[in-house]
N, C-alpha and C positions, 0 to 999 in steps of 0.2 A: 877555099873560103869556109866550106865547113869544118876544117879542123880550127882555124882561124875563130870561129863563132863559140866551136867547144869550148878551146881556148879560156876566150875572155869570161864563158858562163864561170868556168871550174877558178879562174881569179876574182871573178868576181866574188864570188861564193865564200871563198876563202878567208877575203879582204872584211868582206859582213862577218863572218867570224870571229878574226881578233878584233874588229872592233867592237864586236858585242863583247868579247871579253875583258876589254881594257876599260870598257864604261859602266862596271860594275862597280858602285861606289862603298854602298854598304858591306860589312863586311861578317857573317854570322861566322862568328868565332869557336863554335863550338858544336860539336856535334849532336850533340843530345836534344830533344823536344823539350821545347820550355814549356814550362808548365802553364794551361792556361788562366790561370789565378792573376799573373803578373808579367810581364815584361821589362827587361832591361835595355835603357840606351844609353849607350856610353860616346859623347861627344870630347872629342882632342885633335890630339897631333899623332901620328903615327912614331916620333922620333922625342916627344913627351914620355922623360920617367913616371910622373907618376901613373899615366895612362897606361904604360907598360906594366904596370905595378899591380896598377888594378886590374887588367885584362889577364894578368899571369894568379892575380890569386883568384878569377872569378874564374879561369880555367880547372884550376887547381882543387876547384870547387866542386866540379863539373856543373858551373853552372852557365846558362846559355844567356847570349847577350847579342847586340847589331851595336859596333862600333861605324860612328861616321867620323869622318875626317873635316874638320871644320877649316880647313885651310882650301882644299880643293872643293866643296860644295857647298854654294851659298846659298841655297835653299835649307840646308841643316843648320846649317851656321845662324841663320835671320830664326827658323825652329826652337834653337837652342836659347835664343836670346829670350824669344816671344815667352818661353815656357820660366826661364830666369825672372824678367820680369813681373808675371803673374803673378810668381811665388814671391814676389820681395827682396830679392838676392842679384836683381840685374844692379851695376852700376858703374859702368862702364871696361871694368876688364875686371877677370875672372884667372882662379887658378886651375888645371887642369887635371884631371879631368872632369867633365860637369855629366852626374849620373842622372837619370829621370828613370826610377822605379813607378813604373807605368801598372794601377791596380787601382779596383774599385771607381772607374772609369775614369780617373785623376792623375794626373803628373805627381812625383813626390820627387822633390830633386835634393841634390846635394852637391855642393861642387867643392873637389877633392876629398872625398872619402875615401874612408878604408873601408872592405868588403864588410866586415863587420857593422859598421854602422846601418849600411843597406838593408844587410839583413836581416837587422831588427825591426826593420818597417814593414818588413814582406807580412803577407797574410800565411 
């Protein structure tokens, strides 16, 4: 019986494991410490070229970002909208990816930019 009880602690244990790691949604792409002046979020598709595009030259950058996946989280997804609309640019579909340069306690969005553009906004 008590190997039986070990057992089920040590699968237990395990099972809380992968799934705290498969319910990680955001995803910080990059290693470095963002700076705290500003933050980047980058709302797509994980299988979206331009979101690819973007992620690959904000790497390239070394600049730090949290992409969410707006297809599996709809909490980001209703986010991304709320914050589109704010800004004037909701209107019913969007190309991807939609960025929100997060500074000066404000959203500043864009949907599909190039890293460039963003950058211009930054402080």
């Amino acid at each position: 019986m008590k190997f039986f009880k070990n057992s089920l602690i040590v699968m237990i244990a395990a099972f809380s494991f992968v799934l705290g790691s498969c319910e990680k949604e955001e995803e910080n792409n990059n290693n470095n410490i963002t700076t705290p002046e500003y933050q980047i979020f980058v709302y797509g598709r994980p299988s979206c070229g331009n979101c690819i595009s973007f992620k690959s030259a904000c790497d390239a950058e070394g600049m730090d970002y949290k992409f969410y996946n707006v297809d599996t989280n709809d909490v980001k997804k209703q986010e991304m909208w709320d914050k589109l609309n704010a800004a004037g640019l909701g209107g019913g579909s969007v190309t991807f990816p939609v960025v929100d340069a997060y500074f000066d306690n404000a959203s500043h969005m864009f949907v599909n930019p190039v890293l460039q553009e963003v950058k211009d906004t930054l402080p």
